[in-house]
Each structure stands twice: as C-alpha cells, then as structure tokens.
FIZA-455069 format. One record per atom (N, C-alpha, C): residue in three letters; x, y, z. Coordinates in steps of 0.05 Angstrom, whole numbers, plus 32768, in hexadecimal, padded with zeros to 4 digits. Example, Ala and Ser with C-alpha at 12.3 -4.5 7.8 and 13.67 -1.06 7.14 Angstrom:
REM residues 2
Ala81087F8E809CAla80F67FA6809CAla81087FBE809CSer81017FD3808ESer81117FEB808FSer81028001809D
This chain:
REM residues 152
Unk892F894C90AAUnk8932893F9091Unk893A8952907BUnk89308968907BUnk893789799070Unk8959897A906AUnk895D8985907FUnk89748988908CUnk898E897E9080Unk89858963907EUnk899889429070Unk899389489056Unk898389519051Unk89848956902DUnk899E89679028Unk8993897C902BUnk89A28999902BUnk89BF8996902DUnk89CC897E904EUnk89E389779047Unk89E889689034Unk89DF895A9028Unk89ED8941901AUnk89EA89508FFAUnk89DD89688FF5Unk89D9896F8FE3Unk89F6897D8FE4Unk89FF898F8FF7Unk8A0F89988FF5Unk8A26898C8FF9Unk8A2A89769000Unk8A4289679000Unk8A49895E8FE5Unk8A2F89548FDAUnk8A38894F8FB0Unk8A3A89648FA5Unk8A3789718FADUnk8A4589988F9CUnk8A6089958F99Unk8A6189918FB9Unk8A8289978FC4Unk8A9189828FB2Unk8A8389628FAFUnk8AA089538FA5Unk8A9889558F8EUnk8A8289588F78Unk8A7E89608F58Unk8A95897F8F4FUnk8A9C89918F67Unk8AB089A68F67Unk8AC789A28F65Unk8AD1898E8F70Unk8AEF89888F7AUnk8AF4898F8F94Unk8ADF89878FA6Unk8AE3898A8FB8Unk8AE5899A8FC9Unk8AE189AF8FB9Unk8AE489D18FCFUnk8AD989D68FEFUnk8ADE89DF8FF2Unk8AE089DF9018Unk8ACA89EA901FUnk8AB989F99010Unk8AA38A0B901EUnk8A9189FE8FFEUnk8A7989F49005Unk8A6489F38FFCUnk8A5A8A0A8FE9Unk8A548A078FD3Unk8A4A8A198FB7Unk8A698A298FAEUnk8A818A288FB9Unk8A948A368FADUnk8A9C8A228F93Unk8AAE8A328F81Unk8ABF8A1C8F76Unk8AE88A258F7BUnk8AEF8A128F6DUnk8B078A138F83Unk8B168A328F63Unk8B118A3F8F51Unk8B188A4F8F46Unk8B148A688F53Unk8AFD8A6C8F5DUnk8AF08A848F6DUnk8B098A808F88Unk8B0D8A6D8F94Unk8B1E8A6C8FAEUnk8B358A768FA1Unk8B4F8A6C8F8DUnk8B5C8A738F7EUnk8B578A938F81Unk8B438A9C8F71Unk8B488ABD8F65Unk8B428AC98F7BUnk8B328AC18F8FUnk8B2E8AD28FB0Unk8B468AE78FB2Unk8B588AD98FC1Unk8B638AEC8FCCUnk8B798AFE8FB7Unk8B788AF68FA4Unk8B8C8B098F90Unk8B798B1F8F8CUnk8B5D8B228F8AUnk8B4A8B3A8F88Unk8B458B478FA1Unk8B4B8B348FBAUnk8B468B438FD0Unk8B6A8B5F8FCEUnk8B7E8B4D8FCDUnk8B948B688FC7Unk8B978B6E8FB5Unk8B898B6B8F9BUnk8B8F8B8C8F8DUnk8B7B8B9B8F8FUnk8B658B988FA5Unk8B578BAE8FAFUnk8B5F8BB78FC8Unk8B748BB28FCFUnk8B808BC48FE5Unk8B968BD18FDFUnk8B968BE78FF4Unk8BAE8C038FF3Unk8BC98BEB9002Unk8BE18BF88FF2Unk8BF78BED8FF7Unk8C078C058FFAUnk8C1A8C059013Unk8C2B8C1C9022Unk8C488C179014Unk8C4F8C2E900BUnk8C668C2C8FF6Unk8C788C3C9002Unk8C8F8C409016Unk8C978C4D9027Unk8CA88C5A9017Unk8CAB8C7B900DUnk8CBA8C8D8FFFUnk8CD58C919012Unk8CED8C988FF9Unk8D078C9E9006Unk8CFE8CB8900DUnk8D138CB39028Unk8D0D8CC99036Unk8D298CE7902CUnk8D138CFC9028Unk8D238D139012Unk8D368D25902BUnk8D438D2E901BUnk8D5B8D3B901BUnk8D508D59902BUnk8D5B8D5E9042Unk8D508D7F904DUnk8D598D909038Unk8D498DA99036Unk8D508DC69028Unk8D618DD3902FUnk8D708DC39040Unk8D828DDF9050Unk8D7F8DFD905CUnk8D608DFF9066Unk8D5F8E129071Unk8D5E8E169088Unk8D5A8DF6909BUnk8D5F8DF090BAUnk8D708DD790C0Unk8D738DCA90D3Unk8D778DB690D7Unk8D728DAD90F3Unk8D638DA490FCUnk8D618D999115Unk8D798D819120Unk8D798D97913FUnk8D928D90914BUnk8D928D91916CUnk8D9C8D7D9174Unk8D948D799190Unk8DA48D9591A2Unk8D8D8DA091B9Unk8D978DBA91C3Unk8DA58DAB91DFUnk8DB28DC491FDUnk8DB58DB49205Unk8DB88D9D921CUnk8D9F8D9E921DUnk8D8B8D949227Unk8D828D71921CUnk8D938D6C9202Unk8D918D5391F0Unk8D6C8D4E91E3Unk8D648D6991EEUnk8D4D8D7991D8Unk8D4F8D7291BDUnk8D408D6B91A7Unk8D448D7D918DUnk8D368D989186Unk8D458DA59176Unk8D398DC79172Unk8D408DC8915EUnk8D3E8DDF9150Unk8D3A8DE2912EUnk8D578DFE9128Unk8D668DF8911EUnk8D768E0F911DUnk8D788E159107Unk8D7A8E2F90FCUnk8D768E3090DFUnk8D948E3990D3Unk8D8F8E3A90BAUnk8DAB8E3E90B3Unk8DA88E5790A8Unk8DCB8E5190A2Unk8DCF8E7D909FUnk8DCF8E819085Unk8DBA8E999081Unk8DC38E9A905EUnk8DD48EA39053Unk8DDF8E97903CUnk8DF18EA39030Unk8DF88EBC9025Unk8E108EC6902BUnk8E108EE09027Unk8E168EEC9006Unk8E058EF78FFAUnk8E098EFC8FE3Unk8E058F1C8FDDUnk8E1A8F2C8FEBUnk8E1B8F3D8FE6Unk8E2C8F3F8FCEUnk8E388F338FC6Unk8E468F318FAFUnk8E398F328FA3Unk8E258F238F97Unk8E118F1F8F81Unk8E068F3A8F7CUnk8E038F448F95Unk8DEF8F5E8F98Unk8DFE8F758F8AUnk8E148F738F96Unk8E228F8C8F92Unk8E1A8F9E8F72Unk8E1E8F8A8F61Unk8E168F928F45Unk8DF08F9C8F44Unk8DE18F928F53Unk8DC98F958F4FUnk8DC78FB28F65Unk8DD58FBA8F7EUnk8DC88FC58F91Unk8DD68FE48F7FUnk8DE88FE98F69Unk8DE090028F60Unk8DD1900F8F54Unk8DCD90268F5CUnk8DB090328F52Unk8DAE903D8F32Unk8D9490318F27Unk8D9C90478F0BUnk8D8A90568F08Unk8D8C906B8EF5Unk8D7890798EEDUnk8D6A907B8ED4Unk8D4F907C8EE2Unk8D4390738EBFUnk8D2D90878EBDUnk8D3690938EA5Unk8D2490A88E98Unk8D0B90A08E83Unk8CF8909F8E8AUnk8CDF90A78E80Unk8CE390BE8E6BUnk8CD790AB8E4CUnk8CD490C88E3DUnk8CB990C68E2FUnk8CAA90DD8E1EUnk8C9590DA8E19Unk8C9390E98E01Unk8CAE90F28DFDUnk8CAD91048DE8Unk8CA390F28DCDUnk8CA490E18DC0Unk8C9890D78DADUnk8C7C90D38DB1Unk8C6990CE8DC6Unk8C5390CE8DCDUnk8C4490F28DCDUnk8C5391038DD4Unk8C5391208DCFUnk8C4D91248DB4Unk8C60911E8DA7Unk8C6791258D8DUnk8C5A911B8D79Unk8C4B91068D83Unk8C3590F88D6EUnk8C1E91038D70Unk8C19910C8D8DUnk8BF991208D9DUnk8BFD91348D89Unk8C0E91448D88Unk8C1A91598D82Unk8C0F91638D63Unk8C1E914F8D51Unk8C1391488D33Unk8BFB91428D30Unk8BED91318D41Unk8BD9912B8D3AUnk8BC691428D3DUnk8BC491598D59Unk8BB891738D55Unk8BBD917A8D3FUnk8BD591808D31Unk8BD691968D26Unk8BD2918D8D09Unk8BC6916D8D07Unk8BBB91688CEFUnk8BA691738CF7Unk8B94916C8D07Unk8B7F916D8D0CUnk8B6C918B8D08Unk8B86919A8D16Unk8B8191C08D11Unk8B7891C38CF0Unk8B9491BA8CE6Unk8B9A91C08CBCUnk8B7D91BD8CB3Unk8B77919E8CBDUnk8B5B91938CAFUnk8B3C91A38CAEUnk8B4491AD8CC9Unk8B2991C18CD1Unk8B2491D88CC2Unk8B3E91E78CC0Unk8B4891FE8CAAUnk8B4191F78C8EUnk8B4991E28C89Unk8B3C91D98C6DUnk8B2391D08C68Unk8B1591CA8C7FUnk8AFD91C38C73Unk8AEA91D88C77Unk8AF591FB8C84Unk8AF2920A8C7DUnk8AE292178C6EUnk8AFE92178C60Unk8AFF92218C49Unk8AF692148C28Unk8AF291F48C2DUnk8AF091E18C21Unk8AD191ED8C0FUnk8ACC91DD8BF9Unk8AB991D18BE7Unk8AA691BE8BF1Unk8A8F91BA8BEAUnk8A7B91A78BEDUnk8A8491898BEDUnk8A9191828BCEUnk8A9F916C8BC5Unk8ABD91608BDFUnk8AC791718BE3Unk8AE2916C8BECUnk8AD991708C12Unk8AC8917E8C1DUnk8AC2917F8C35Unk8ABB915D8C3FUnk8AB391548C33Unk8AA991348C3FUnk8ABC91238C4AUnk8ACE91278C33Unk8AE8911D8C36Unk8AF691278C4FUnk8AFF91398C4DUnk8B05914E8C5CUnk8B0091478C7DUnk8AE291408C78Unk8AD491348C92Unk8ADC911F8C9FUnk8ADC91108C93Unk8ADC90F48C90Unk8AFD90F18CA6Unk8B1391038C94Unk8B3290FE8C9AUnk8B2B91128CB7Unk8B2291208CBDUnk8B21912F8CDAUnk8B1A91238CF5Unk8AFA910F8CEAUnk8AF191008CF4Unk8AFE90E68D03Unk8B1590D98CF3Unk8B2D90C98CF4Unk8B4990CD8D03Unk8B4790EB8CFEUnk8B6A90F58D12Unk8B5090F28D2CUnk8B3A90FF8D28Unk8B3091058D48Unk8B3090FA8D5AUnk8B2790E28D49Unk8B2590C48D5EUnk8B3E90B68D64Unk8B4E90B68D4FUnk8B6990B38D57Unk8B7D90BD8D67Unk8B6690E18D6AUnk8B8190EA8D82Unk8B7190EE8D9BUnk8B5390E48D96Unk8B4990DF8DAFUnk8B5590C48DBDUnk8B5C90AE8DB1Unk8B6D90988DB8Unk8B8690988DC8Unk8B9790A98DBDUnk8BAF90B28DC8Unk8BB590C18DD5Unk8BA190D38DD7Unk8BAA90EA8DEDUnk8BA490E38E0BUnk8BAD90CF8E15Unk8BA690D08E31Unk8BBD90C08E3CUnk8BBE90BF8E51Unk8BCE90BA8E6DUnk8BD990A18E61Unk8BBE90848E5FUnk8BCB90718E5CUnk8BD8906A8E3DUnk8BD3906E8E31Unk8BE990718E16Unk8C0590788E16Unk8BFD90918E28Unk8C20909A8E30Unk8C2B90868E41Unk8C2290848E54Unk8C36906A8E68Unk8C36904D8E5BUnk8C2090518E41Unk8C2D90328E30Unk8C4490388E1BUnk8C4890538E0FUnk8C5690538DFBUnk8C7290658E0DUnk8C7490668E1DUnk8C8A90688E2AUnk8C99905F8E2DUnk8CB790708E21Unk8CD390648E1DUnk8CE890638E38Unk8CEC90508E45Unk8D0290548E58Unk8D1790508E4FUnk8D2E90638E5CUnk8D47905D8E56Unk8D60905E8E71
C-alpha cells in the first residue's frame, strides 16, 4: 500500500512538471545537463604539424627502413675568415701604477710634515694621512688592477 502511494505521488510530480521523464527532475535541469557535463570535459585540439629544423631528416635506408640522416653543415669559413685572425691585445696598468705611485708619495710628503708640524696643524695633517692610507690601502691590490685595466 505503501508502495501505490509513493507511485501515484510520483506520477503527479511528473505531470504538475511537464511531464519530465524521470520523477523529481524538472525538464530545465534535463536542458542544462548535458551542456555542464561538456564544458567540464577536456577537448583534443589537434596542432599543425611544425616544420623540421633542418638538422636531420628521416629517410628510408636500403632495406625500405627509416633512419635519420643528418645534414651537412654549412660551410662558413667565409664568415670565419675575418674572425679566425689573431690579435693582440695589450694589457696596460700604467695609469693604475701611476695613481699607487702618487698616492705613496703623497702619503711619504704628509708624514714629513707632520713631522715637523705644530700641535694646531698636526690634526689636520692626521686626519689627510689617515685618508690617502685608506685610500691606497684600497687600491693597491691585484683586483683593482685587473678592474682598472686598459686593453688595447
């Protein structure tokens, strides 16, 4: 008895719906079904197929095999010719020298003078010695030279 309810209940669903084919649907949900079922699926978009690089080409051997033969490269000794002479390039350092150089021999003067210097004027004195020192402790080394190095 049950049973007979349940259908007849569900049969006045169905025709109060418009009639839809499956019990508790309505016929909008059937509509939007399957348009949501594919735009949730992957779709295969088959790419043109590209152009070889020209660095092989497969080619039947002969045997009616395929094998891979490569191609020959172009010869650009021409191109080269201009690049394959040798040059020579001189490293100089003489301005890097010559700044070490000055900068001692400020550094010597200063010492001499503060010497010989005054109470008043020694500070000073200090102060500018103090400044080449550190400045030619900066410069005097290896990598300074190979940064301030002139090629020619």
């Amino acid at each position: 008895m049950i049973e007979n309810i349940l259908s007849v209940n569900s049969i006045d669903t169905t025709q109060k719906m418009g009639g839809v084919k499956s019990p508790g649907r309505s016929s909008e949900l059937d509509d939007k079904a399957p348009e949501k079922v594919s735009e949730n699926r992957d779709e295969y978009v088959p790419s043109k197929e590209k152009e070889p690089i020209g660095l092989y080409n497969i080619e039947p051997d002969e045997n009616g095999e395929p094998r891979i033969s490569f191609d020959k490269a172009e010869d650009k000794s021409d191109d080269n010719a201009d690049e394959s002479k040798e040059e020579t390039v001189t490293a100089n350092t003489d301005n890097v020298d010559l700044e070490i150089k000055n900068l001692r021999d400020k550094a010597q003067m200063l010492t001499q003078k503060l010497r010989s210097a005054d109470e008043s004027a020694a500070d000073d004195i200090r102060r500018e010695l103090e400044q080449v020192t550190a400045e030619l402790a900066q410069k005097d080394n290896d990598e300074y030279r190979r940064q301030h190095t002139v090629f020619t």
